[in-house]
C-alpha positions in Angstrom: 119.7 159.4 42.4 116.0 159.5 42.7 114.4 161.3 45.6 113.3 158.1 47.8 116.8 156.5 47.0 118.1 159.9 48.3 115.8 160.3 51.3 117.4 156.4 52.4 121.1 157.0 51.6 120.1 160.4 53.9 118.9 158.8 56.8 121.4 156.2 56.5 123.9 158.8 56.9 122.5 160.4 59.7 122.1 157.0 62.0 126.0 156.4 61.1 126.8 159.6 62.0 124.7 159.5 65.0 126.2 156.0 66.1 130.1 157.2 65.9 129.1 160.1 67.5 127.7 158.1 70.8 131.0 156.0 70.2 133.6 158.5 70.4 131.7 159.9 73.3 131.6 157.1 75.7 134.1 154.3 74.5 137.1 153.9 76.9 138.8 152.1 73.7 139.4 155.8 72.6 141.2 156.9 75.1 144.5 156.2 73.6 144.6 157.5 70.0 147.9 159.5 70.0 149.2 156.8 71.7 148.5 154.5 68.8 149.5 156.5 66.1 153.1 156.7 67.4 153.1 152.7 68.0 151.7 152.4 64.2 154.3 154.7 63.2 157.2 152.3 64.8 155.8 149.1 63.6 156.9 147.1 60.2 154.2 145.7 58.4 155.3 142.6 59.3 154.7 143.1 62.7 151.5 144.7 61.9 150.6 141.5 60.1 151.7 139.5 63.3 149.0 141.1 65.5 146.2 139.8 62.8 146.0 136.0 63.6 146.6 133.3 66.3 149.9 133.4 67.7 148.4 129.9 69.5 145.6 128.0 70.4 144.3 130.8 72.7 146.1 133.9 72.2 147.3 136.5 69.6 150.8 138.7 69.3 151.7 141.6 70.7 154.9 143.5 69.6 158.1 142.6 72.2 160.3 145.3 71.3 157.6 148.0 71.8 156.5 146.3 75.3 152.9 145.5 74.0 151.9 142.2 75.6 150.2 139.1 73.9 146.5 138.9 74.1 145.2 136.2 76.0 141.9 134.7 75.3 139.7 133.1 78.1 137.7 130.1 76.6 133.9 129.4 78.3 131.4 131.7 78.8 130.7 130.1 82.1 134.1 129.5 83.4 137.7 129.5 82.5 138.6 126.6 80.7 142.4 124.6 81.5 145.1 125.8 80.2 146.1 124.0 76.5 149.3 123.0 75.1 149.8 126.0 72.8 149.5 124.1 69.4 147.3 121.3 70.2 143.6 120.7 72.2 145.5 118.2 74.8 145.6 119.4 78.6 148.5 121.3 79.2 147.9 119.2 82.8 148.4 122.4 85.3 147.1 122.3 89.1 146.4 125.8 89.3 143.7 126.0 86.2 140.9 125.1 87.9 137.9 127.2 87.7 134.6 127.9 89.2 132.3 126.4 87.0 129.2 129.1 87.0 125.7 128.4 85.8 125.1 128.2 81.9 123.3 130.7 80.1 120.4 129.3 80.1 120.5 128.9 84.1 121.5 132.4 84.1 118.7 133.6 81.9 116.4 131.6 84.6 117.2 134.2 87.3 115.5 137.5 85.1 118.2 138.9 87.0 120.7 142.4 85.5 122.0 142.2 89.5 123.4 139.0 89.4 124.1 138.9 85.2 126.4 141.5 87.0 128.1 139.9 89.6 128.6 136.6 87.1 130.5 138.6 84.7 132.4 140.2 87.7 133.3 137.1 88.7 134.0 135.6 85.3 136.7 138.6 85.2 138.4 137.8 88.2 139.2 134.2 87.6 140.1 135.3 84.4 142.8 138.1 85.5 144.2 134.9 88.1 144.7 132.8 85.1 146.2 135.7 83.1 143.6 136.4 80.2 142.8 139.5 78.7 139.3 138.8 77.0 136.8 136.4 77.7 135.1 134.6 75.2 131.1 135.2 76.0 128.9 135.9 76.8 126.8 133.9 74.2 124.0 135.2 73.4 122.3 134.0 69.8 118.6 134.1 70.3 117.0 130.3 71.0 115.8 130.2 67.7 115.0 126.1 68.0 115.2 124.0 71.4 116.8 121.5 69.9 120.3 123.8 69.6 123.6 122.2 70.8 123.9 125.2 72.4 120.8 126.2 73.9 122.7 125.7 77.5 125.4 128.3 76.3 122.8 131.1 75.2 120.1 132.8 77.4 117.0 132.9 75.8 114.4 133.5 73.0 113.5 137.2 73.5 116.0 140.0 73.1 115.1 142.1 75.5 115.8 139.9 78.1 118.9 138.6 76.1 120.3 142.4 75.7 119.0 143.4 79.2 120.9 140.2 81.1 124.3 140.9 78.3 124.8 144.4 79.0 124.8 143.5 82.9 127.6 140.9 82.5 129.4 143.4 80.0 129.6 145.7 82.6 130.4 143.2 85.2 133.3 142.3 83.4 134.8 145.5 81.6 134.1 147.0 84.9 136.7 144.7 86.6 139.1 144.7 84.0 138.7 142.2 81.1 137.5 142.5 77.9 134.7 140.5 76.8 133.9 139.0 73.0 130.0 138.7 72.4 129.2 135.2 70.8 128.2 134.2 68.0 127.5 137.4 65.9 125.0 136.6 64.4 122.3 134.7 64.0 124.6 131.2 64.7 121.3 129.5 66.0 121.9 126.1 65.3 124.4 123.3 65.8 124.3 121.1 62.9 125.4 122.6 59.1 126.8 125.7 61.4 130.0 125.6 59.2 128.4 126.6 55.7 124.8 127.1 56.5 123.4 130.3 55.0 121.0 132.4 56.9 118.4 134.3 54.8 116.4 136.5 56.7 114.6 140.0 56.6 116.8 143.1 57.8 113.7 143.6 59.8 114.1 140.5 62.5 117.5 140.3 61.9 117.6 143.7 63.4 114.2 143.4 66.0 115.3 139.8 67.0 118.7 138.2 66.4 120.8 141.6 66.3 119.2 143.3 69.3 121.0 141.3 71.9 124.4 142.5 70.4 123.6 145.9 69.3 122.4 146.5 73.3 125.7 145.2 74.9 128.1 147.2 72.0 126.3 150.7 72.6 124.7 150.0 76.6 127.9 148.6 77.9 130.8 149.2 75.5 131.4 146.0 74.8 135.4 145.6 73.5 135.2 142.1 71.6 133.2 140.4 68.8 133.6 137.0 68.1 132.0 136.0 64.2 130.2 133.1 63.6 130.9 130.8 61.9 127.8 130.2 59.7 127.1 133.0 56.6 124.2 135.3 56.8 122.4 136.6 53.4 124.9 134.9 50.8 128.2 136.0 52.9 130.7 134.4 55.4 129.9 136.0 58.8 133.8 136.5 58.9 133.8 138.7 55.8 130.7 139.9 56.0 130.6 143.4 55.0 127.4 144.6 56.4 127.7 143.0 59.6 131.2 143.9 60.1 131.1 147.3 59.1 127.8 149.0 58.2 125.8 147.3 61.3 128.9 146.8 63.7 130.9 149.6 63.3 128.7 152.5 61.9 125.3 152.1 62.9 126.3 150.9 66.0 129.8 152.8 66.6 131.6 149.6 67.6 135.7 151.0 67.8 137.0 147.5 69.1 138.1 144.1 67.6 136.4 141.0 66.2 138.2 137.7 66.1 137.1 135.2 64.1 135.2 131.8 65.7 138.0 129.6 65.8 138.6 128.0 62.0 136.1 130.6 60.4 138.3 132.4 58.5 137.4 131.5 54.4 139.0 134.7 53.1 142.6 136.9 52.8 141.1 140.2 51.3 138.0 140.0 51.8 138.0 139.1 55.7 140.2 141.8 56.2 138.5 144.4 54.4 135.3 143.7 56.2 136.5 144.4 59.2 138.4 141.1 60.4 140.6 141.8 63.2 142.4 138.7 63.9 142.0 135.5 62.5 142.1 132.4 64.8 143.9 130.3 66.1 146.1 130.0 63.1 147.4 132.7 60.0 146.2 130.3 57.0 144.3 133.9 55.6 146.0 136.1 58.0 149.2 135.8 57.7 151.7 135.0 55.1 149.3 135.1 52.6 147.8 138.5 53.9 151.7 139.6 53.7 151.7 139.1 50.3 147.8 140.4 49.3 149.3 143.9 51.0 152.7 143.6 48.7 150.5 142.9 45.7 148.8 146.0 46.7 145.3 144.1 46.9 144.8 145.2 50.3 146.3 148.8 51.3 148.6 149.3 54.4 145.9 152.1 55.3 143.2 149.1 56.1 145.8 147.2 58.2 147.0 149.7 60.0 142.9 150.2 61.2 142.8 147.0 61.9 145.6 147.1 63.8 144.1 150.3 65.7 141.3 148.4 66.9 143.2 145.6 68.2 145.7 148.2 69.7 142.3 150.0 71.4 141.9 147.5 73.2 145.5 145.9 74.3 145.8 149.2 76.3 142.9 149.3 77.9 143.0 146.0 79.2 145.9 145.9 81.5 148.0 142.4 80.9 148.9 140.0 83.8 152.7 139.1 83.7 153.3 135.8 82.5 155.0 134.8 85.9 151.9 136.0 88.0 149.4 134.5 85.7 147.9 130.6 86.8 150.1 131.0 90.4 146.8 131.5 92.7 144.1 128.9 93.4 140.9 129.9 90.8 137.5 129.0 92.4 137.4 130.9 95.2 134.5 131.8 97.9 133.5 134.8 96.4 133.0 133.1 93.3 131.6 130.2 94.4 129.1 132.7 96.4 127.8 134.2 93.1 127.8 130.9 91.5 125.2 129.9 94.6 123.4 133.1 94.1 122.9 132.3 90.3 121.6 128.9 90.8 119.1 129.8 93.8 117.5 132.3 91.4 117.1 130.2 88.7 115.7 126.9 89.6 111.8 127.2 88.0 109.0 125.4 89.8 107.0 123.6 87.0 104.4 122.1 89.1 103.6 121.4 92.6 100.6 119.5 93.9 101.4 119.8 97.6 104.4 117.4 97.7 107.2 120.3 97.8 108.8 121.7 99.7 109.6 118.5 101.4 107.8 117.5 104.7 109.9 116.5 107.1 107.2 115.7 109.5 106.2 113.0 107.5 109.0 111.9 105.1 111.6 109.4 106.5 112.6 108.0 103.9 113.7 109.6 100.0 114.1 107.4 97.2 116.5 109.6 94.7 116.6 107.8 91.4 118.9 109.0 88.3 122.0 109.0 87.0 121.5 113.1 87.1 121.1 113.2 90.9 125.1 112.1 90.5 126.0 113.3 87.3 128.8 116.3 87.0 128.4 118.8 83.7 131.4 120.9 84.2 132.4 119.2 81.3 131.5 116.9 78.4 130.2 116.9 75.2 132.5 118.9 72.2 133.8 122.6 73.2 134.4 124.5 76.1 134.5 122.8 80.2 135.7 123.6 83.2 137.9 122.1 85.3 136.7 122.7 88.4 137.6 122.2 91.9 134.2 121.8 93.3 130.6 120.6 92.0 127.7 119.8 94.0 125.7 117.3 92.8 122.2 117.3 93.5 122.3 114.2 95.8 125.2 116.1 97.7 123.4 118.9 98.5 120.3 116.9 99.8 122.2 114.5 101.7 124.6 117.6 103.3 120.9 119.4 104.2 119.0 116.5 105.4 121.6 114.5 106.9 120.1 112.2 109.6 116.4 113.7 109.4 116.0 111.3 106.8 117.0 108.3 105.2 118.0 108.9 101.3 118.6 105.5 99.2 119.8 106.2 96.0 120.0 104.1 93.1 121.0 104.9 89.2 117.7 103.6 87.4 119.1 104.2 83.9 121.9 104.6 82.0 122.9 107.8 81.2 124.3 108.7 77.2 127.7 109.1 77.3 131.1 109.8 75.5 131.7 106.5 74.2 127.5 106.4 72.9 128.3 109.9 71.1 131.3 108.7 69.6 129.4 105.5 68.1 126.9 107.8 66.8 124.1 106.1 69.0 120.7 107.6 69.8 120.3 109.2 73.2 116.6 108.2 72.7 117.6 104.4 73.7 114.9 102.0 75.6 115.2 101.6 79.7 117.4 99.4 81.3 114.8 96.7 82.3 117.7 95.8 84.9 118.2 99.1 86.8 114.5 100.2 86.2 113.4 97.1 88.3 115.7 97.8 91.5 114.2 101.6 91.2 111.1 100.6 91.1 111.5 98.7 94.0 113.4 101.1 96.2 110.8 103.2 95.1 107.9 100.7 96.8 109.5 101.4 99.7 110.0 105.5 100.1 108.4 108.2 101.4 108.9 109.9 98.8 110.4 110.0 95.4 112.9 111.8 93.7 113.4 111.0 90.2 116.3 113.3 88.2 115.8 113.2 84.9 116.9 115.3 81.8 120.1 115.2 79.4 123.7 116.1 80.0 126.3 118.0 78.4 127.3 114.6 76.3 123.5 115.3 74.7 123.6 118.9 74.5 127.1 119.8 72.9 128.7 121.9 70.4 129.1 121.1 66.5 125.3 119.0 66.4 122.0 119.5 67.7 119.5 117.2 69.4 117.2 115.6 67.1 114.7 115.6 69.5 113.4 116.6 72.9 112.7 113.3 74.0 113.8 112.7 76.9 116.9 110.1 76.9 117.8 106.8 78.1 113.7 105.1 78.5 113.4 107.9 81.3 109.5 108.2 79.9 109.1 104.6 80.4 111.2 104.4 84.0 109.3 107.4 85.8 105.8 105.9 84.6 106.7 102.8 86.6 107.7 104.6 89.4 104.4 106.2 89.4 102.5 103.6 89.5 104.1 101.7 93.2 104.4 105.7 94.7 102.2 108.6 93.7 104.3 111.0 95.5 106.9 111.5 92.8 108.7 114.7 91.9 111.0 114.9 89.2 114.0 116.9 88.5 114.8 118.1 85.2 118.2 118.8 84.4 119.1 120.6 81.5 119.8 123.4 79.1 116.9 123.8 77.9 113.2 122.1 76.7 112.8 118.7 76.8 109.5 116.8 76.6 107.8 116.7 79.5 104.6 115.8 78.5 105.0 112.2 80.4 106.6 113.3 83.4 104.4 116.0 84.6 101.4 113.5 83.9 102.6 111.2 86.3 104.6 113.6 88.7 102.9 115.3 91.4 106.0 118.0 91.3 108.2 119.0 88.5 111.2 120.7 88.4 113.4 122.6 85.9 117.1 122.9 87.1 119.2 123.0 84.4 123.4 122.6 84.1 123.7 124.7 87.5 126.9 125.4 87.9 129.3 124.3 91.1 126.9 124.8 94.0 124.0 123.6 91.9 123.0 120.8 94.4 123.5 122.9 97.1 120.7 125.5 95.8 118.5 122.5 94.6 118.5 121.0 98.0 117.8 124.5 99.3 114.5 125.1 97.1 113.1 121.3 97.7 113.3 121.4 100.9 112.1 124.9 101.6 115.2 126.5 102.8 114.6 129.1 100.0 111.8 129.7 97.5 112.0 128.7 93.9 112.1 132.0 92.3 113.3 131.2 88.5 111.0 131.9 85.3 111.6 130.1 82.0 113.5 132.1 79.6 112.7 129.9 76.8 109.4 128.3 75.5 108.6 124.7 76.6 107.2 123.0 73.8 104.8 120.1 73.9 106.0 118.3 70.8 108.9 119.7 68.4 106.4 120.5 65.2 104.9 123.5 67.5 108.3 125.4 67.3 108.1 127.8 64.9 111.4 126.4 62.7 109.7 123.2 62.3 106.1 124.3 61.9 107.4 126.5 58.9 109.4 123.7 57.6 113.0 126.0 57.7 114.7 123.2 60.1 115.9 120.4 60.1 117.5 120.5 57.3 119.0 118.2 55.1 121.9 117.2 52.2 121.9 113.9 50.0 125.0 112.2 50.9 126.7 115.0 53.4 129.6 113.5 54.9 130.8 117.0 56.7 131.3 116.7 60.0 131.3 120.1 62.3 134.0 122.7 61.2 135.5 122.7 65.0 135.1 119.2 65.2 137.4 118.9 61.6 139.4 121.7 63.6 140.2 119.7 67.1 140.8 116.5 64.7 143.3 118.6 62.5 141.2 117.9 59.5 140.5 120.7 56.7 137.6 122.3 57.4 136.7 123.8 53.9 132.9 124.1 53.3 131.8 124.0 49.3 128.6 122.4 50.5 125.5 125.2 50.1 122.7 124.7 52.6 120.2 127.7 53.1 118.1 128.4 56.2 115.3 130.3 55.4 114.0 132.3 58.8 110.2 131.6 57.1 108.9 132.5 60.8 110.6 136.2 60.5 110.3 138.3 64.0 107.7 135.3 65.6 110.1 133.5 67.6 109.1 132.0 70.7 106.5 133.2 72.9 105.7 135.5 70.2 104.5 132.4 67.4 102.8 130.8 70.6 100.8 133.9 70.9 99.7 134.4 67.5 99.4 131.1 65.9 97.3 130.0 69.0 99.4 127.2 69.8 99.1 125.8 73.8 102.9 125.2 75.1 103.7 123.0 77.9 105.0 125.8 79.8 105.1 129.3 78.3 107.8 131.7 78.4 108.2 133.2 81.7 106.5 131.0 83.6 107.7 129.6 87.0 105.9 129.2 90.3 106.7 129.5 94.0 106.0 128.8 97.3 105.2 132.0 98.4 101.6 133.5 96.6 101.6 137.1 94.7 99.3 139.6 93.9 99.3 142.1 91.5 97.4 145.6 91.5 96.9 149.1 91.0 98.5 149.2 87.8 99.1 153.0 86.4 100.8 154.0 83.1 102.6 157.0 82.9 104.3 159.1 80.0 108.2 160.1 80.3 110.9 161.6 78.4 112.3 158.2 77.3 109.0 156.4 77.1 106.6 155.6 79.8 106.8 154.2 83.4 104.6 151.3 84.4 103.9 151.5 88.5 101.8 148.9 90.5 101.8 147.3 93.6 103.0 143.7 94.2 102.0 141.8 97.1 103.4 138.5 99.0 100.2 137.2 100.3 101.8 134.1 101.9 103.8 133.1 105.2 107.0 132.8 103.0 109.6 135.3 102.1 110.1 135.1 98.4 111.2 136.7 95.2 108.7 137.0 92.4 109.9 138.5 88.7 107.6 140.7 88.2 107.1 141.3 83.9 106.1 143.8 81.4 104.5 143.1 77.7 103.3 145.9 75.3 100.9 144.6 72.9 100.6 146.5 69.6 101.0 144.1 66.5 101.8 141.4 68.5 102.7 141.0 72.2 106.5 141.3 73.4 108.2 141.8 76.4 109.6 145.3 77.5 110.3 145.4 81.2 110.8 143.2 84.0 112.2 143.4 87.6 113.0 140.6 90.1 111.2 141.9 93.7 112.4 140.6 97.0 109.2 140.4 99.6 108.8 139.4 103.0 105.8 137.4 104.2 102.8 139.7 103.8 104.7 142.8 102.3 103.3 144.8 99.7 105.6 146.7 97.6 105.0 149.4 94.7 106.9 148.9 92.1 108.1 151.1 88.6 109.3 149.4 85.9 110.5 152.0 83.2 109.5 151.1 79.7 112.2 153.2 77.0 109.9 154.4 73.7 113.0 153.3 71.7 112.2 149.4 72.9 109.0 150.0 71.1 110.7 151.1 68.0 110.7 148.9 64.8 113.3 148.1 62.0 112.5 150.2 58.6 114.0 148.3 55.7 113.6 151.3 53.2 115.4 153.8 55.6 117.5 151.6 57.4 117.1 152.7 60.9 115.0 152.5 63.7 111.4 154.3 63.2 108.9 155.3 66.0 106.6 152.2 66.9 103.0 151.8 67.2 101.2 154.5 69.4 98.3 152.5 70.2 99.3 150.1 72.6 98.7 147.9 75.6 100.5 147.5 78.7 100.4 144.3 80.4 101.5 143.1 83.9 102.3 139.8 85.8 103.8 136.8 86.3 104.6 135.2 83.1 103.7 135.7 79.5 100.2 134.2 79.8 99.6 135.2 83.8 98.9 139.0 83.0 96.2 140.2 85.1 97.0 144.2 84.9 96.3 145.8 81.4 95.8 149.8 80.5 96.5 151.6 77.4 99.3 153.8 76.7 100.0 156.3 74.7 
């Protein structure tokens, strides 16, 4: 071994070492060793084997005779979906599986908020202990690599600090309360269509500064207990037997001592899956079971490697404590407290676009509100291919207006256009279909008529779904067309965008005199809409995700690396083939090459000079801020960035308040959502940890120190920075 190759393997060694170390220290999974070795000791391999795949749809086996319970998976990252039949994806038509349906990801990501990121995975724990699961399956939290992602609603944003920062606090929430969670979609699933057999290739160096950040955060910050692999395969390997991810990332560098299940269907292997660090395969045992029975007989794979695998799922049976099956799904899910955070989510998260004077609304001189769109009416609990939730209560936005205004004003609503749906997904139609000449002419005319207008655009969950993306950010059904018209018989138009994430809104804020972003909001969405339009609250929510102004600015499709494309594919989606009982083997190659490396989002705005329609971070308010007296000072773990921020208004309002470090290129390191009263000035520290600045070394293999000439920035968004100072 030559001296360099020595210095790598050393340093290597050290980081593992290091990683275990911090592992063994602080996981609670370890707290029941001896305890495991005697149930290993009692257990027949074929019980062992048992334990290693799907018992059903949603759960894997325990060991009866021993007393160790089932474990019980809790589909949705943002709410527990119904209760299945246990072999099939039909209803298993309960009354008591109803759920609060919570904000999506992306709404969540909107906030900029660890307190509430807390709360939500509290509460995501709760309903899941009611309804008798052990682990929950989320968060989700792939970076936004393209806004076009089926997706993009599930995951929270395109920068991993932010990702990390907001997964960690719902880690906690939910591990602190008593369920397990299972981080989503490790790794680097960042994209709907080909997800089945698409192969990744990317540098060690984003994959670790960018798409593995997120994850690696949440496993050694909060102790994360589950891992879910993605489906897709990363460098020339399935995710599910991917040895460096599994093992030499996952469980050495990082010190990971739980379980990883498999994404459900993603299982290609027997001895290799298992070997890599495989825990159980789901929902079925076609590579887990009989045949993994006979690989260990054969002596392919030794009892030593299953009896780890066992370990790990065993780590984490007893920690989590199982609901008897005669409790579980007996007490009404969705209840206030829920509901509460659910509220508290969506306030936060609702981002002002633009506002010429029309918001919030005047009651003095508005008597009558035109609200056009089948989105003021349209529920997104569920639709579209994957997880829902059945839930007992969602607000629409035309709800909550009508419940706030109630008599002050008149509110005549009509649908305008009509909205993509099941039956046009199923036919394989474009969502990008012309207006509705009919409905646009009777909203046009109740728009003649109104005060004021209230047009809710934006897609649904039948447009943004698992197993495809969007081929475009268009916005659907002639909207374009149908909100010019209404501009031109009533210049005071606002329109409400409800979605997942980006859309083009190049016509819409042309013609609107207000814009709004307020995504797939959860149960008391409408209720917090009406709240911010009509100046109950301030809007207090900042983009976590890049606005594009066309598609060929993103990054993926400036470089060329997406969409791609097969002659004559005729694969559908692997959980598609799954839910249809179809096989869902994958011999098709397809490589996605990450030509854009660590300059994802904000990050390729910034350098490449590109203008976006709205950058990352961005979101105004009522209220107006100020921000001064910036000071940078050293610490032990890095440096702490102080100013003061002032509310300069006659509102009370929250402002997230945002640090960036530019060295080779400008990324977000800090950020604190601040709560001021009309007039108040606040100081405010926002600690900035030296190993944030730190950068991925692909000869050593670890983290080295990062750039020591840098600049601090402070503000509003990631191109509203008025504070800057060096720091050393």
């Amino acid at each position: 071994m030559d001296r360099s190759s020595f210095i790598k393997f050393a340093l290597l060694g050290v980081s593992m070492m290091a990683a275990l170390a911090w592992g063994q220290s602080q996981s609670k999974l370890l707290s029941h060793e001896t305890e495991i070795d005697n149930i290993i000791k009692s257990m027949t391999l074929e019980e062992k084997i048992d334990m290693l795949h799907g018992k059903n749809m949603f759960s894997s086996a325990g060991i009866p005779r021993l007393g160790i319970a089932d474990v019980e998976y809790a589909d949705g990252p943002f709410g527990i979906r119904e209760e299945m039949e246990p072999h099939s994806w039909n209803s298993a038509n309960l009354t008591t599986d109803s759920a609060t349906f919570f904000p999506t990801g992306s709404a969540l990501a909107a906030t900029w908020s660890t307190e509430w990121a807390y709360a939500y995975g509290q509460g995501m724990s709760r309903e899941a202990r009611l309804r008798g699961k052990d682990m929950i399956l989320g968060p989700a939290i792939n970076i936004q690599r393209i806004p076009t992602g089926g997706r993009t609603y599930e995951y929270l944003s395109e920068d991993p600090l932010l990702s990390g920062m907001l997964a960690v606090a719902y880690t906690k929430g939910a591990q602190d309360d008593g369920t397990a969670v299972c981080l989503k979609h490790y790794a680097l699933n960042n994209q709907e269509d080909y997800r089945g057999f698409v192969d990744v290739r990317i540098s060690d160096r984003a994959m670790h500064e960018i798409y593995l950040r997120p994850f690696e955060m949440a496993v050694r910050e909060a102790d994360a207990w589950g891992v879910m692999a993605a489906y897709n395969k990363v460098n020339g390997r399935w995710c599910s037997e991917n040895e460096t991810l599994l093992t030499t990332i996952l469980r050495q560098q990082w010190g990971f001592p739980g379980m990883v299940i498999s994404d459900w269907g993603g299982v290609h292997s027997t001895v290799d899956a298992v070997t890599a660090g495989m825990n159980v395969e789901m929902p079925g045992s076609r590579f887990m079971g009989q045949a993994l029975l006979d690989s260990v007989k054969a002596g392919k794979v030794s009892e030593a490697v299953i009896n780890q695998r066992v370990r790990e799922i065993l780590r984490v049976r007893l920690t989590v404590q199982p609901i008897a099956k005669d409790v579980a799904n007996t007490k009404p899910v969705g209840n206030a407290e829920e509901m509460t955070t659910a509220l508290e989510v969506a306030r936060r998260s609702i981002v002002l676009l633009k506002n010429e004077k029309l918001l919030p609304i005047d009651i003095k001189h508005v008597r009558h509100i035109a609200v056009i769109g089948e989105n003021a009416v349209t529920k997104m609990a569920l639709g579209g291919v994957g997880a829902g939730v059945k839930t007992r209560c969602e607000i629409t936005p035309l709800e909550g207006l009508q419940t706030i205004l109630g008599n002050q004003v008149k509110i005549t609503y009509v649908p305008g256009y009509k909205s993509f749906d099941r039956e046009s997904r199923n036919k394989k139609m474009s969502p990008q279909q012309p207006a509705d000449s009919e409905l646009m002419a009777q909203a046009v005319e109740v728009a003649k008529n109104a005060d004021l207008v209230f047009f809710f655009a934006g897609d649904n969950r039948e447009v943004e779904t698992e197993g495809s993306d969007r081929k475009s950010i268009t916005l659907p059904s002639g909207q374009d067309e149908l909100a010019t018209a209404l501009a031109k018989v009533n210049k005071q138009l606002v329109t409400v965008i409800v979605s997942g994430g980006p859309v083009d809104v190049s016509t819409v804020s042309e013609v609107s005199g207000a814009l709004v972003a307020s995504w797939f909001n959860g149960s008391m969405g409408g209720q917090a809409l009406a709240e911010v339009l009509t100046g109950k609250i301030s809007p207090s929510g900042k983009l976590p995700m890049t606005w594009p102004k066309k598609l060929e600015d993103v990054p993926a499709y400036a470089t060329g690396t997406y969409p791609q494309t097969i002659d004559g594919n005729t694969q559908s989606d692997i959980f598609v083939d799954l839910t249809r009982n179809r096989s869902n083997e994958r011999r098709q190659q397809l490589i996605a090459d990450y030509a854009e490396q660590d300059l994802v989002g904000y990050r390729w705005y910034d350098q490449k000079h590109v203008a976006p329609a709205y950058p990352f971070g961005y979101g105004l308010s009522y209220a107006t801020f100020v921000y001064s007296d910036l000071n940078v000072k050293s610490t032990a773990e890095g440096f702490d960035v102080s100013f003061t921020l002032s509310n300069t208004s006659d509102r009370d309002a929250e402002e997230v308040a945002q640090v960036y470090v530019k060295g080779e290129i400008k990324e977000l390191k800090g950020f604190q959502r601040v709560a001021l009263k009309s007039g108040e000035r606040k100081a405010v520290t926002i600690p900035v940890r030296r190993s944030d600045l730190n950068h991925w070394d692909e000869t050593t293999q670890t983290w080295m120190q990062g750039p020591h000439d840098i600049t601090v920035l402070v503000g509003g968004s990631s191109d509203n920075l008025p504070l800057t100072s060096k720091a050393e």
